[in-house]
VOPAGU-2260 file (C-alpha; in pm, 1 decimal, decimal comma):
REM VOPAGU-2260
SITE   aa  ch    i         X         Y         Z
SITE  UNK   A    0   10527,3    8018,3   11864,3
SITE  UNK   A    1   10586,8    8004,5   12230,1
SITE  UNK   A    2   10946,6    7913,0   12338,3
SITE  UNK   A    3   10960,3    7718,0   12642,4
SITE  UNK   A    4   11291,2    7781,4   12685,4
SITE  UNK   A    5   11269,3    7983,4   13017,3
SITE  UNK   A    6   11201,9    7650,0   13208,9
SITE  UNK   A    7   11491,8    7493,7   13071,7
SITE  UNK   A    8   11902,6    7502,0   13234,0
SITE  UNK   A    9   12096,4    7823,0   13082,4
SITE  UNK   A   10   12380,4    7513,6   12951,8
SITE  UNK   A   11   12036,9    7408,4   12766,2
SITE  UNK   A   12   11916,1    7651,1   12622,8
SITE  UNK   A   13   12193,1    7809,8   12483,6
SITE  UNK   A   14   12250,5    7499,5   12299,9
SITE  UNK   A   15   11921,7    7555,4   12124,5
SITE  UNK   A   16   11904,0    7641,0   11760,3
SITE  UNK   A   17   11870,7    8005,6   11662,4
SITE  UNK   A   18   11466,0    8127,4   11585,7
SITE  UNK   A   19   11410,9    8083,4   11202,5
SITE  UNK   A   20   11077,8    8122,5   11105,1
SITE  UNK   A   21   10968,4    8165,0   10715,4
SITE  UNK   A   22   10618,0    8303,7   10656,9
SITE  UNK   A   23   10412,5    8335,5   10348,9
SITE  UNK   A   24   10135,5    8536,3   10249,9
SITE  UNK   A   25    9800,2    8491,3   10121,9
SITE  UNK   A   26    9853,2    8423,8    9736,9
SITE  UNK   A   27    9527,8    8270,4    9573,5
SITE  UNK   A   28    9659,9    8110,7    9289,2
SITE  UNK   A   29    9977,9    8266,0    9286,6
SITE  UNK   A   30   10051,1    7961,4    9506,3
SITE  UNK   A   31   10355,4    7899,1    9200,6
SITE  UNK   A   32   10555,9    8205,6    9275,7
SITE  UNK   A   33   10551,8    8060,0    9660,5
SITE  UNK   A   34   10640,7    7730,8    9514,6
SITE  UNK   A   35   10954,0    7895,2    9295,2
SITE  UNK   A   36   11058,6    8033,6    9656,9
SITE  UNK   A   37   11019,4    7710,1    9837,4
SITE  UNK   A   38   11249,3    7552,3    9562,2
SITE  UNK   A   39   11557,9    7787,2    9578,1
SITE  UNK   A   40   11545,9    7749,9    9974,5
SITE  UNK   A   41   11522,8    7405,0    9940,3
SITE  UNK   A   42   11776,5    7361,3    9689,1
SITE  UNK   A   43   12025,1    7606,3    9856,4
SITE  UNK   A   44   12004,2    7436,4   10166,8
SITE  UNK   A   45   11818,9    7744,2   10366,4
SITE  UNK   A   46   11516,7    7505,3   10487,8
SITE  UNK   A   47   11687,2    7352,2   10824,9
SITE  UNK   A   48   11569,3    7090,5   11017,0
SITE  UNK   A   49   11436,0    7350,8   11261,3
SITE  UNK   A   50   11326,0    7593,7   11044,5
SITE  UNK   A   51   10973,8    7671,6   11120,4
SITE  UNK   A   52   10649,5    7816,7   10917,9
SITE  UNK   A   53   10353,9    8026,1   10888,9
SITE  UNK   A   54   10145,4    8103,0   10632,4
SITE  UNK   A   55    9812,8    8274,9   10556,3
SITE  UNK   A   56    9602,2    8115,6   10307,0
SITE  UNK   A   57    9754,0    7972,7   10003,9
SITE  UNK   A   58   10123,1    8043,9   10197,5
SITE  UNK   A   59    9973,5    7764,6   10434,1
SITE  UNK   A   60    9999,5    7510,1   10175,3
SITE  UNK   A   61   10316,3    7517,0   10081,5
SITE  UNK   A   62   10444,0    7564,4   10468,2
SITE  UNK   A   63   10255,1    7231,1   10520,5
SITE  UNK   A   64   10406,3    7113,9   10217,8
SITE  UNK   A   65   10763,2    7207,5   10350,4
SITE  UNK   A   66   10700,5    7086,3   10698,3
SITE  UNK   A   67   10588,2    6763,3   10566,2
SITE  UNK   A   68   10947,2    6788,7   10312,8
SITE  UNK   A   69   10726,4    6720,9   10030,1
SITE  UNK   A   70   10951,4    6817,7    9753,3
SITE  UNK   A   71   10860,5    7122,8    9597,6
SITE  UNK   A   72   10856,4    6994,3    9252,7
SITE  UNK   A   73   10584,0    6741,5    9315,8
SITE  UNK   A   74   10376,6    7043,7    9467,7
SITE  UNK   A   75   10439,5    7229,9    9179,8
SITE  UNK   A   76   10296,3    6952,6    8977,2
SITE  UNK   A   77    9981,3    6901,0    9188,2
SITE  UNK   A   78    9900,9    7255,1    9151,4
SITE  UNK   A   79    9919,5    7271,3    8735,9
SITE  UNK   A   80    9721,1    6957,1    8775,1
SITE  UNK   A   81    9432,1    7136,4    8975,1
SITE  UNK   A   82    9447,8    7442,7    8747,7
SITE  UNK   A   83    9353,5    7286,8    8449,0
SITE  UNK   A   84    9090,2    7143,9    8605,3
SITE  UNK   A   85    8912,0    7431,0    8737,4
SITE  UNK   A   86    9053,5    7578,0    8396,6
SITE  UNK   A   87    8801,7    7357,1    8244,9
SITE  UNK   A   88    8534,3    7299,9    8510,2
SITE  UNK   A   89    8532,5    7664,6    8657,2
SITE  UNK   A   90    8651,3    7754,4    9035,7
SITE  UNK   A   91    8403,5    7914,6    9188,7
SITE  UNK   A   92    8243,4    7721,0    9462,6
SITE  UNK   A   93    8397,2    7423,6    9366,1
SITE  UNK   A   94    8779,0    7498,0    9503,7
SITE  UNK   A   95    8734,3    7356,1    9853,6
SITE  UNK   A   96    8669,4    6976,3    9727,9
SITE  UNK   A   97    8930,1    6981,0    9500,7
SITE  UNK   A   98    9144,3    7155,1    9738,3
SITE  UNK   A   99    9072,2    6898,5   10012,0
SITE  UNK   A  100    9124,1    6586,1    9752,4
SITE  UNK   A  101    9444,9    6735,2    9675,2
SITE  UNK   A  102    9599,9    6737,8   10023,7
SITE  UNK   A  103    9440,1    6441,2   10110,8
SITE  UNK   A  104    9584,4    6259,2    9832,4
SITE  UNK   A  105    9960,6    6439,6    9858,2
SITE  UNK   A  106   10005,6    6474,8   10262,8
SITE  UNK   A  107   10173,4    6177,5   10413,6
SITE  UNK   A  108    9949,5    5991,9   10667,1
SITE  UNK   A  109   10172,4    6193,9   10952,6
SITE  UNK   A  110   10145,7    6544,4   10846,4
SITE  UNK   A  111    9953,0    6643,9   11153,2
SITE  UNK   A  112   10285,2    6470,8   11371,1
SITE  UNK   A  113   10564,6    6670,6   11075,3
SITE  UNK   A  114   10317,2    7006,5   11120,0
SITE  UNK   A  115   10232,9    7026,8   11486,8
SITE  UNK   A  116   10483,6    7268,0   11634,6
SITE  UNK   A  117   10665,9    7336,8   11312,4
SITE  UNK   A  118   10361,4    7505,7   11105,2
SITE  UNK   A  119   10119,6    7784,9   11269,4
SITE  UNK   A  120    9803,1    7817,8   11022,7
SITE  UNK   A  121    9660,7    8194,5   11009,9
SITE  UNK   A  122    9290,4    8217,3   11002,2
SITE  UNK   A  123    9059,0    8519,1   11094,1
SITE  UNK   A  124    8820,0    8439,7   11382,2
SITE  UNK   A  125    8418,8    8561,7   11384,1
SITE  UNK   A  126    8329,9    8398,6   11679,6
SITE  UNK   A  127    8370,8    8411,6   11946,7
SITE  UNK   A  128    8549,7    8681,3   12036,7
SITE  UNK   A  129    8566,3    8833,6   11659,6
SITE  UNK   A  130    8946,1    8959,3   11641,7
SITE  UNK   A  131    9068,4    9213,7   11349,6
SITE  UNK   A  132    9389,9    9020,5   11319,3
SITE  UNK   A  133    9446,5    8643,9   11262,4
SITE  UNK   A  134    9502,4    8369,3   11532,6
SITE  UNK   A  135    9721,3    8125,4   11447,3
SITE  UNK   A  136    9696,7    7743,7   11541,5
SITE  UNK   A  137   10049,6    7517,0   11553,3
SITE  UNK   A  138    9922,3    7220,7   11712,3
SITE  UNK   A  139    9706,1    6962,5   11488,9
SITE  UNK   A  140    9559,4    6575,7   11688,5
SITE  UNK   A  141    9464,2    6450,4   11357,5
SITE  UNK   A  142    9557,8    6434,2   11016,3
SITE  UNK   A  143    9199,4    6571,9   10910,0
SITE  UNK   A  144    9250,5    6854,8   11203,0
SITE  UNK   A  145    9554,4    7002,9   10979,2
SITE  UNK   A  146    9339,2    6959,0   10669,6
SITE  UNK   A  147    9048,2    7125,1   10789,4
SITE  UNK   A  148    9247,6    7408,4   10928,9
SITE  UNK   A  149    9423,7    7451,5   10574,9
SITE  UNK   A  150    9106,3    7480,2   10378,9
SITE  UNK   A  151    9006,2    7728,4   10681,1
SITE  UNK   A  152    9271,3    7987,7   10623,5
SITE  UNK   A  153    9178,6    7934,1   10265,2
SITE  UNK   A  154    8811,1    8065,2   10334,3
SITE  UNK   A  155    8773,9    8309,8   10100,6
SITE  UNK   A  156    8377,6    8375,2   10210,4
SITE  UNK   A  157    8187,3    8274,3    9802,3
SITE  UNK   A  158    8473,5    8187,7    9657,2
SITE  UNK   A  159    8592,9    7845,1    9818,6
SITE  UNK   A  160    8246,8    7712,7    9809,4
SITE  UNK   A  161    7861,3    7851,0    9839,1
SITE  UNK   A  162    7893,3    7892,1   10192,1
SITE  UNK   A  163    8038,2    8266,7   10385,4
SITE  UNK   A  164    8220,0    8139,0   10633,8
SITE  UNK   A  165    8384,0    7795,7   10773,8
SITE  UNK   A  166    8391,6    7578,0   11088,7
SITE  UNK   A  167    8730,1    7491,4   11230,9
SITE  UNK   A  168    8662,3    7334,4   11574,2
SITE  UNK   A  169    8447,0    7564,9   11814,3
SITE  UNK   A  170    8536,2    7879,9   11587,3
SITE  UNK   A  171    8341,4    8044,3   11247,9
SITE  UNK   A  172    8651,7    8146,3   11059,4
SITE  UNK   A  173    8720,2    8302,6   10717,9
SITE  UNK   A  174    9042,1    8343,5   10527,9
SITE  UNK   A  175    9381,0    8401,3   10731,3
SITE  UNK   A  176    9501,2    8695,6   10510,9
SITE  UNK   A  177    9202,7    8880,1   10531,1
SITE  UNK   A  178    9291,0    9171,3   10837,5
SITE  UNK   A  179    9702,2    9086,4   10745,1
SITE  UNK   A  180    9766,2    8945,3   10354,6
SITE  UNK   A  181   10143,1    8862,2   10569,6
SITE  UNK   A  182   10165,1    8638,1   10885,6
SITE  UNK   A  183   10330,7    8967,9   11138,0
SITE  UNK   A  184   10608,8    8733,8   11334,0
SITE  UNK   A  185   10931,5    8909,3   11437,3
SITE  UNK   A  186   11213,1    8814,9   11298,2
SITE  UNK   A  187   11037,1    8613,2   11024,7
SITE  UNK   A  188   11165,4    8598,6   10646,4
SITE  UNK   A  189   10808,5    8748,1   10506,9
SITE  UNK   A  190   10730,5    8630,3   10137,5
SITE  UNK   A  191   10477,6    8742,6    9948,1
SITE  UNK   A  192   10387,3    8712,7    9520,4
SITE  UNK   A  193   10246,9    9128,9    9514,3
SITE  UNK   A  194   10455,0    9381,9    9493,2
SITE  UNK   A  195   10520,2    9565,8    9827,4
SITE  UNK   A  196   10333,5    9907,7    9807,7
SITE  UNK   A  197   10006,1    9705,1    9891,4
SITE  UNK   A  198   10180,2    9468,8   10188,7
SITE  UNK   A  199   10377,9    9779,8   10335,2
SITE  UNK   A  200   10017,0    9956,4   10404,8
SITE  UNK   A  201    9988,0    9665,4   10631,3
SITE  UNK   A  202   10274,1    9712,1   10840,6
SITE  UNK   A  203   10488,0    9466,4   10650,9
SITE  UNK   A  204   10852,9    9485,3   10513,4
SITE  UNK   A  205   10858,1    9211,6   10274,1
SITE  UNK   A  206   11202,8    9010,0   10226,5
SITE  UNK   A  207   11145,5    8802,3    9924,9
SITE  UNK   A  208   10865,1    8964,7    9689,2
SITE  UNK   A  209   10850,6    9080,3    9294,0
SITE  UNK   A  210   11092,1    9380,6    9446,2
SITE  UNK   A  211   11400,7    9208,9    9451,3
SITE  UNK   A  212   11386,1    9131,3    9044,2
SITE  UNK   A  213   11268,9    9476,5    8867,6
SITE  UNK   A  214   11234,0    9318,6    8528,4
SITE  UNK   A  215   10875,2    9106,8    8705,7
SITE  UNK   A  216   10655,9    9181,7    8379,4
SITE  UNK   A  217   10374,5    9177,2    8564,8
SITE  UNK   A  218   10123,0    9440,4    8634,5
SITE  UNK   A  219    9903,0    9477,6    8961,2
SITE  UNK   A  220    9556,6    9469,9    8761,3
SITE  UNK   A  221    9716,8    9103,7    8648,3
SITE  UNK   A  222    9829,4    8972,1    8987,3
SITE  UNK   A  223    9508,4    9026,8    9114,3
SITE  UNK   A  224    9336,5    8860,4    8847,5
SITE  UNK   A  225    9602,9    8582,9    8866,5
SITE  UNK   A  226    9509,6    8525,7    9216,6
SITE  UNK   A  227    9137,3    8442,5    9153,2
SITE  UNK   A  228    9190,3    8302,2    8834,0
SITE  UNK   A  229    9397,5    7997,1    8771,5
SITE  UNK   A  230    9698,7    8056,9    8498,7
SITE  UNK   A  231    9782,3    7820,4    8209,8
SITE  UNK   A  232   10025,3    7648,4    8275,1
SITE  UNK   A  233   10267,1    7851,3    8044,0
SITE  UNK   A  234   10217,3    8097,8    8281,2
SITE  UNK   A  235   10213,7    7930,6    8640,0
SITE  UNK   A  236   10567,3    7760,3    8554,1
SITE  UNK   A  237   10705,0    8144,1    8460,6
SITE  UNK   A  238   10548,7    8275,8    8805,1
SITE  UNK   A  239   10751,4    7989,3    8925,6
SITE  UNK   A  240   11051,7    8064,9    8779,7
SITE  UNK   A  241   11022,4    8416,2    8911,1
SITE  UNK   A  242   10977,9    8322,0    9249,2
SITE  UNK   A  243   11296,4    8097,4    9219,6
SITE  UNK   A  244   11473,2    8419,1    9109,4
SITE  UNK   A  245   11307,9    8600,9    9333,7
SITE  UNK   A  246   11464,1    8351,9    9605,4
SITE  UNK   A  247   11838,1    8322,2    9479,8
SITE  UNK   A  248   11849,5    8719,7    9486,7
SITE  UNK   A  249   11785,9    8754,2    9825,0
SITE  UNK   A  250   11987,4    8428,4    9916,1
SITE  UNK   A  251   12279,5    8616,3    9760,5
SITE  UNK   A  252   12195,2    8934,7    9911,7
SITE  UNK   A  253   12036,4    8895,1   10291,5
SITE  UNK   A  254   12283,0    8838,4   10613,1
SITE  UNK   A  255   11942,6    8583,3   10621,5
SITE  UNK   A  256   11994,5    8387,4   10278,9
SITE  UNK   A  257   12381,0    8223,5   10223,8
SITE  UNK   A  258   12557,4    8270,3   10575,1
SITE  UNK   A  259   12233,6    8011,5   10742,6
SITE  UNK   A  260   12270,5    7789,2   10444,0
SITE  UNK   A  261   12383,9    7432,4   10530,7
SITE  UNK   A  262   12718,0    7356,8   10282,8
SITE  UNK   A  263   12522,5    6991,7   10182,1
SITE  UNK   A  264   12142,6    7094,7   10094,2
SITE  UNK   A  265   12145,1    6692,8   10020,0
SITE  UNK   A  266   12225,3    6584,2   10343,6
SITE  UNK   A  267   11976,4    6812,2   10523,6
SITE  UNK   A  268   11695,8    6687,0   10292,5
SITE  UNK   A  269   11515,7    6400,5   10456,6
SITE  UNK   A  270   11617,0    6057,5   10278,9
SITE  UNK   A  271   11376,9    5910,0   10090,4
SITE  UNK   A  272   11209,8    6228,4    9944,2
SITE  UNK   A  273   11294,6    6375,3    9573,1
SITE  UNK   A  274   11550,3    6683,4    9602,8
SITE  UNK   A  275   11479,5    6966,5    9362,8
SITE  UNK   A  276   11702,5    6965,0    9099,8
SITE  UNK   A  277   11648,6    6555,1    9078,7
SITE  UNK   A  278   11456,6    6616,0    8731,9
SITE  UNK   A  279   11327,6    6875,7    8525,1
SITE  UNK   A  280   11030,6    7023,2    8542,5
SITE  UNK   A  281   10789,2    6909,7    8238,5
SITE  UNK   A  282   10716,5    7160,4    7974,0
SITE  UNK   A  283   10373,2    7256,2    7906,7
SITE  UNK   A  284   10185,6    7028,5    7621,5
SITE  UNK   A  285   10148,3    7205,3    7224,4
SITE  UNK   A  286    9789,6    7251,5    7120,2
SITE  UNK   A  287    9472,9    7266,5    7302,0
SITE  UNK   A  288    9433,6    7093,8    7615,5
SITE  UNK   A  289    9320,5    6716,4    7579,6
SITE  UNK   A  290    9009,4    6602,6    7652,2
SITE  UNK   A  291    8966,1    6453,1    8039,0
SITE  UNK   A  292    9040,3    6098,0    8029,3
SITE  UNK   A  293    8934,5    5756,6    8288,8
SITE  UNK   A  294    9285,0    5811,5    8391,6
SITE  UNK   A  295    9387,9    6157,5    8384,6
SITE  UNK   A  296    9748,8    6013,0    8515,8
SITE  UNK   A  297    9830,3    5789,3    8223,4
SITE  UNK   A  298   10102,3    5866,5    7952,9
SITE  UNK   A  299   10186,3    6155,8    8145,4
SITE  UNK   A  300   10515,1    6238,5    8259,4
SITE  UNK   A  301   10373,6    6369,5    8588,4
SITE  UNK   A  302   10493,1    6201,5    8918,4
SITE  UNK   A  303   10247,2    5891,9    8986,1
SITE  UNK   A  304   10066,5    6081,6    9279,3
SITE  UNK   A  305    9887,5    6307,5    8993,4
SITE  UNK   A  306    9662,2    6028,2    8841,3
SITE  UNK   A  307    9507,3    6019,7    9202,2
SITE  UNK   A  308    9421,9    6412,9    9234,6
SITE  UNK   A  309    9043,3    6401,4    9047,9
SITE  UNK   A  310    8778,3    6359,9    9304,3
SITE  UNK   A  311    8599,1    6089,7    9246,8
């Protein structure tokens, strides 16, 4: 996140818009509380046409998502979809496929074009030159380029699939949260699901984190587990829901949140794409979970672009 601006007229540069970068930590499958975030931004107007993102790990799937304005409802949905899949089918060493099948099915054909410049991926480089802190990459030729680089700061080494490591271009890479769970930009709104003992060992003042709303009911021992173990759905929509809360405190409360908020959160929204807020978010189904049908997408009240998410 280079500015170029020192090659540009004073008159010009001045007229640029002010830094605002939002990173997100590595959150396994806490990826809903960084969903609920995403959503009160969204909805209060605080993502800006030049707001810009980083993420580590899971928190580089939903910047992709917000860089691509994918609303974050629809995200939302294709994450309790892949849950109860790997609810049912296990995660271990199966995640990256599913992963992959998911963005490939849910990015628009341009992500690489909406992500390149706007997004900066954290991954942890072996070689060459092994580094104890991530690099980041912001600039993506191809739509596959952005997807392998997403499933790269993903690399958690046995856990995404068999393998220990991944290849991203010339590099071996594992996971992007792995030397820093929380993208270190200045100036950055830092998110992150854990509360901030663990983060602040790092370095790291959080902004928006389980620390702004004391009544979070959940324990450390559980957020770990959470993170390598998918939730029910019961469950992912309250981490949700605490995220969202998690947001609109420190919207309320940060000289970050309200004052930078655009006054029409509609008209900043690209046309075209769902707003939150359009409709409600589904409530879980009663009763056991249904058998896997031909076409997991039918009768459902899921957004159409669910019934595409099992590999095939």
């Amino acid at each position: 996140m280079h500015s170029t601006g020192a090659h540009q007229p004073f008159a010009a540069r001045r007229e640029q818009p002010e830094r605002d970068v939002i990173a997100f930590s590595g959150c396994g499958w806490m990826l809903p509380y960084h969903i609920g975030v995403a959503h009160g931004l969204v909805a209060a107007g605080r993502i800006r046409q030049f707001t810009r993102f980083a993420g580590a790990s899971g928190g580089s799937l939903i910047g992709a998502y917000l860089a691509c304005a994918i609303d974050p409802e629809t995200v939302l949905e294709a994450h309790l979809y892949q849950s109860e899949i790997c609810r049912q089918e296990g995660t271990w060493w199966k995640l990256r496929r599913l992963l992959e099948h998911m963005m490939d099915e849910t990015l628009p054909h341009n992500a690489h074009i909406k992500c390149s410049g706007r997004l900066s991926v954290a991954m942890t480089r072996l070689w060459p030159r092994p580094r104890l802190r991530p690099v980041f990459v912001s600039h993506f030729p191809e739509r596959q380029d952005l997807i392998n680089a997403l499933l790269s700061s993903c690399m958690v080494p046995g856990y995404l699939d068999a393998a220990l490591i991944s290849r991203f271009r010339d590099w071996y890479v594992i996971d992007g949260g792995t030397w820093q769970l929380v993208p270190r930009i200045a100036g950055a709104v830092k998110v992150c699901p854990f509360q901030a003992p663990f983060p602040r060992s790092q370095g790291v003042k959080l902004d928006i984190s389980p620390e702004l709303t004391p009544d979070f009911p959940y324990t450390k021992r559980e957020l770990w587990s959470l993170c390598y173990n998918p939730a029910d759905m019961t469950t992912a929509r309250e981490i949700h829901n605490w995220g969202l809360k998690a947001a609109n405190v420190w919207l309320d409360t940060s000289d970050k949140g309200r004052p930078r908020c655009t006054t029409n959160a509609a008209s900043r929204w690209p046309s075209g794409i769902p707003r939150v807020g359009t409709a409600p978010i589904p409530t879980p189904p009663q009763g056991p979970p249904a058998a896997p049908s031909a076409n997991p997408g039918a009768g459902s009240s899921r957004p159409n672009i669910i019934s595409h998410l099992t590999p095939k």
